[in-house]
ZAMARGU-4260 file (C-alpha; in steps of 0.2 Angstrom, whole numbers, plus 5000, padded with zeros to 4 digits):
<rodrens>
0) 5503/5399/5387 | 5504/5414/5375 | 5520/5408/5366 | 5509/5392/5364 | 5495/5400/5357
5) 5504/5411/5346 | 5517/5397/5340 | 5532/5407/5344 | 5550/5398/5354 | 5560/5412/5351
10) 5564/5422/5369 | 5567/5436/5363 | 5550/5441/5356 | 5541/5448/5368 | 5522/5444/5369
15) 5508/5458/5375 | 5492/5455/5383 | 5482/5471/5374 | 5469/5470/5391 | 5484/5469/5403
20) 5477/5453/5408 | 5491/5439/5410 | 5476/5425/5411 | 5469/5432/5395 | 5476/5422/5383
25) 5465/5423/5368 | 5473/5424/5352 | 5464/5441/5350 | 5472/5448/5364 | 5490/5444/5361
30) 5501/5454/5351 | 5522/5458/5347 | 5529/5470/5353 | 5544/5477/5358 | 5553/5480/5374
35) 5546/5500/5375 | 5529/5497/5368 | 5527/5482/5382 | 5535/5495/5394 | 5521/5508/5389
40) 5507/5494/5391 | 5510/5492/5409 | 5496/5494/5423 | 5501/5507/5437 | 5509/5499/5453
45) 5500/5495/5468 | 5508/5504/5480 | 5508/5521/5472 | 5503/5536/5479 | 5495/5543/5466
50) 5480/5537/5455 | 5493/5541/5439 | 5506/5529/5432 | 5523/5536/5434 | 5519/5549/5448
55) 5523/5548/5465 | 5522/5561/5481 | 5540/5564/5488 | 5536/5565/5507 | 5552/5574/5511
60) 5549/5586/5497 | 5529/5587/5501 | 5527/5587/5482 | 5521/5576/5467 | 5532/5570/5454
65) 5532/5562/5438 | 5546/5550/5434 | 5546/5544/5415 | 5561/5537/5403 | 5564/5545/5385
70) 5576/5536/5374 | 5583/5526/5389 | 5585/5542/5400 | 5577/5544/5415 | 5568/5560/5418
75) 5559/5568/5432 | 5550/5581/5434 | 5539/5591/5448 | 5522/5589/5442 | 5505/5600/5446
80) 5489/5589/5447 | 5472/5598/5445 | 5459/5586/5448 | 5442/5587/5439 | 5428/5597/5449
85) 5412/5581/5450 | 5397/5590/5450
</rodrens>
């Protein structure tokens, strides 16, 4: 439906919802982007552990990672999470 909306055949354009909302296919919420900035547009997965995209606790470690690509290289990383005191 967002290819019809913004005119556009070719496949290898990818097209964004800005609000993450696949069924949102106002033409105000659709943009081109490329592979990465889609990548970096993504919700966090369902069945993480953590509240943050891209962290995850490692039950055999009993610690939190952070798991992240830079210029197509995977990096992870042992993460500290402070959380906010609500008053």
């Amino acid at each position: 439906m967002h290819r019809i909306v913004l005119d556009i055949n070719n496949k290898n354009i990818k097209i964004d919802h800005r609000n993450c909302n696949g069924l949102n296919n106002q033409k105000a919420n659709l943009r081109i982007v490329t592979n990465r900035q889609n990548s970096l547009n993504r919700q966090k997965r369902i069945n993480c552990s953590s509240e943050y995209k891209g962290v995850y606790w490692n039950k055999k470690a009993k610690k939190w990672y952070a798991k992240i690509k830079i210029n197509k290289k995977l990096c992870i990383s042992e993460v500290l999470i402070l959380k906010k005191k609500q008053h």
